[in-house]
C-alpha positions in Angstrom: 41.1 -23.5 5.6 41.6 -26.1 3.0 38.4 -27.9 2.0 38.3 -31.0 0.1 35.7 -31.9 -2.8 34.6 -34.9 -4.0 34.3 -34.7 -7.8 33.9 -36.6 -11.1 37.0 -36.0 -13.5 37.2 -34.1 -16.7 34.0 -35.9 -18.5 31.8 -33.2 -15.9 33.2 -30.3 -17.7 30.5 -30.7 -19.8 28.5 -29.3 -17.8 29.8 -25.9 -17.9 29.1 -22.5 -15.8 32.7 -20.6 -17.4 33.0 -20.8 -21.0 34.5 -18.2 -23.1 36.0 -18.1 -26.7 38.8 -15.5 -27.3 40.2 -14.3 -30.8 43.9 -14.2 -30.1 46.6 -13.2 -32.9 49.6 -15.0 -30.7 49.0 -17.4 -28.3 51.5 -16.5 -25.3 52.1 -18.3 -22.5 53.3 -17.3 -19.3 54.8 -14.5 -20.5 53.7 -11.8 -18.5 51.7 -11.3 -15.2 48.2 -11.5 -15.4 45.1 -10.3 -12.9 42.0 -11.3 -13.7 38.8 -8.5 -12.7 36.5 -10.7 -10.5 33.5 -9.6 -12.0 34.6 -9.2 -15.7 32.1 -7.1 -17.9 32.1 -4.9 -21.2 34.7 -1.5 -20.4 32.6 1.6 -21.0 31.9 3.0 -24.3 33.1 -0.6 -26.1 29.3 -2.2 -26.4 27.9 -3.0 -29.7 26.4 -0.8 -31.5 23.5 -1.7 -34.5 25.0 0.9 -37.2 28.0 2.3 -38.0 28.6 5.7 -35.8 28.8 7.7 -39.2 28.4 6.6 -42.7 31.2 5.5 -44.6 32.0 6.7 -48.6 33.6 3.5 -49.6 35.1 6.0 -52.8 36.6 8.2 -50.7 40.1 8.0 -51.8 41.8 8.1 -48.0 40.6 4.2 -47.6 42.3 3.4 -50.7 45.6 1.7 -50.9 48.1 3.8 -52.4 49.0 2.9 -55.7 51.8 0.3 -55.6 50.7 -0.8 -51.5 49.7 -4.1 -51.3 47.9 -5.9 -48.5 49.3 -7.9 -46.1 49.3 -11.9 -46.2 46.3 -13.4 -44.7 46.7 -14.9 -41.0 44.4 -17.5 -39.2 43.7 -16.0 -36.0 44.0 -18.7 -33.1 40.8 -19.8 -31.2 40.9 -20.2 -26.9 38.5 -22.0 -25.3 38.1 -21.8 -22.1 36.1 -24.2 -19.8 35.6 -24.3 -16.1 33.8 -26.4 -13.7 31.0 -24.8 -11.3 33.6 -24.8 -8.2 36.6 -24.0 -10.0 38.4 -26.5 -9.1 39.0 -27.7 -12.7 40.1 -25.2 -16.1 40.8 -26.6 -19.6 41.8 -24.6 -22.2 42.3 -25.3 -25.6 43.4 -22.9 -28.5 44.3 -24.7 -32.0 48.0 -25.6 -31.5 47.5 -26.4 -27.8 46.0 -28.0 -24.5 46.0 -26.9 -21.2 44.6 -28.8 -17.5 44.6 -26.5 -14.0 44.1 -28.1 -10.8 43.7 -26.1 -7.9 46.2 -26.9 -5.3 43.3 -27.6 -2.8 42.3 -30.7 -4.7 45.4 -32.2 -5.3 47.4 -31.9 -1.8 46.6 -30.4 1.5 47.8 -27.5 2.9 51.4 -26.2 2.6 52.3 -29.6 1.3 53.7 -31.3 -1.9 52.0 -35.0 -0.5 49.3 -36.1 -3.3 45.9 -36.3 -1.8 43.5 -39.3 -2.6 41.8 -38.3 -5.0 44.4 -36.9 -7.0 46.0 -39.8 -9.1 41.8 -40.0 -10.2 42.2 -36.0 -12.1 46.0 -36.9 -12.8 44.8 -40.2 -14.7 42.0 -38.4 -16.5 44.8 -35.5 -18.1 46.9 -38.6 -19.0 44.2 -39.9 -21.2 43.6 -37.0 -22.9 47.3 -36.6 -23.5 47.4 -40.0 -24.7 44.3 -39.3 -27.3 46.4 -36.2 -28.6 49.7 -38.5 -29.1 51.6 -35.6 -26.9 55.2 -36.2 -26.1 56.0 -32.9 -24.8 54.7 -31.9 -21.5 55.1 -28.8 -19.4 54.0 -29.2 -15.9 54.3 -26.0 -13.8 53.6 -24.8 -10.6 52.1 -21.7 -8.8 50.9 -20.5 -5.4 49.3 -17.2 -3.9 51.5 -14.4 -2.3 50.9 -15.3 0.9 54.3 -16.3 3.0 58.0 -15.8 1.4 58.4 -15.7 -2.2 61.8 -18.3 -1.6 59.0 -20.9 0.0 56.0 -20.5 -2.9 59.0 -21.3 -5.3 60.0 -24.6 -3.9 56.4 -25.7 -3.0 55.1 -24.7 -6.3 58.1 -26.9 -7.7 57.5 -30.0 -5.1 53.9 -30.1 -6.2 54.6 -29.8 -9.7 57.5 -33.1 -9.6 54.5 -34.9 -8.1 52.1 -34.6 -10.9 55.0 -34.7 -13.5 55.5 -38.2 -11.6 52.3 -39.5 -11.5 51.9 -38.7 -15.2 55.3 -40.6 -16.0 53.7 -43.4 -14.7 50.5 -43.6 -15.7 52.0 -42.5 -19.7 54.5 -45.1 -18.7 56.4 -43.6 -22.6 60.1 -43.3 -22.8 59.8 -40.9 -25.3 57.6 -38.3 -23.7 60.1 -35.1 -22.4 59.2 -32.9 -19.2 59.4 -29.3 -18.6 58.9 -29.0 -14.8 59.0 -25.7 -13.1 57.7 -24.2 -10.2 56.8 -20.1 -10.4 55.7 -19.5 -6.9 53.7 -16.8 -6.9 54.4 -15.6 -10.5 51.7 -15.2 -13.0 48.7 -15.4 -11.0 45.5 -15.6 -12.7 43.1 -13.8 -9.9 43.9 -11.6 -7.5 45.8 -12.5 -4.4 43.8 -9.5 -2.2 41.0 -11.9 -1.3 40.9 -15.5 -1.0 39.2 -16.6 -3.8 41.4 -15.5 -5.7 44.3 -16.3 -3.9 42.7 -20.0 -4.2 42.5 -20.0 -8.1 46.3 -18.9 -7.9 47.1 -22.1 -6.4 47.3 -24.5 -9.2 49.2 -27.1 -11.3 49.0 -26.7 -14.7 49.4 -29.3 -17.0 50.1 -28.3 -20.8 50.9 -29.6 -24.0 50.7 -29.3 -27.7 47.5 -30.4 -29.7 48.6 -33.6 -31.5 46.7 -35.6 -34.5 44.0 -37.3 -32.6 
């Protein structure tokens, strides 16, 4: 059943329930299939400890580099934020080289349908702005849906809803030199798992992206 909220925009995500910040040596994207644990924790065996297991002999000869060895070149590890509203309807994440809106499906069209709800242009406008503030002229704009129904039909809904962001965004940016990516993945690269339907809710999602500009 598709249920429709009545929300601020982006300024609420503030007000935060879901915020995490991940040291990441690569930042990939989309590049393989994810499934998220719905109740995350720490794995067995990987908590903190307040001392070291066994004491280390910083002159024993096995840490040193052998003679000639050099160490590698430093490397700035990128930062991902992650922020979500209290319903879920709403994700941002940012790392240091880029930005990244989800909007569940729910709150932009209704069900098994590409047709822009009312409140949509509202979310849609408040992405724009930020993609205004970070001078962005490349956007990808991609769409997903759950596994439910034929692969074939989640790949050409996912891409109808994604054109009708990407258009919404052309007109409120209104910039002839901002370039699209739009693609629609269907049920590719979900982000929760499609057994239940929470899950198969967060999987359901535009996702607006775009690199972090001089603001």
């Amino acid at each position: 059943m598709t249920r429709t909220h009545t929300r601020t925009p982006y300024p609420r995500l503030g007000l935060v329930v879901t915020a995490a910040t991940l040291m990441v040596a690569t930042n990939l994207y989309g590049a393989v299939t994810a499934h998220a644990d719905e109740s995350p924790g720490v794995p067995p065996g990987s908590q903190a400890s307040a001392a070291a297991p066994v004491e280390v002999d910083r002159n024993d000869p096995d840490l040193k580099l052998p003679e000639g060895s050099t160490l590698a070149a430093p490397k700035v590890l990128d930062i991902k934020s992650v922020v979500e509203d209290q319903s879920g309807d709403e994700r941002r994440e940012d790392t240091n080289s880029d930005v990244k809106f989800a909007l569940q499906a729910e709150v932009l069209f209704p069900k098994d349908s590409a047709r822009l709800s009312g409140e949509a242009r509202a979310r849609i406008s408040t992405i724009a702005l930020e993609i205004k503030t970070q001078n962005a002229t490349r956007l990808r704009v991609f769409g997903f849906t759950d596994n439910l129904g034929s692969s074939a039909h989640g790949d050409v809904l996912s891409k109808q809803r994604a054109d009708a962001v990407q258009k919404v965004l052309a007109q409120e940016l209104n910039d002839a030199d901002i370039t699209y990516e739009v693609r629609g993945y269907g049920e590719q690269y979900p982000i929760a798992d499609n057994s239940s339907e929470s899950g198969r809710k967060k999987n359901r999602r535009v996702e607006v992206s775009f690199p972090r500009g001089a603001s």
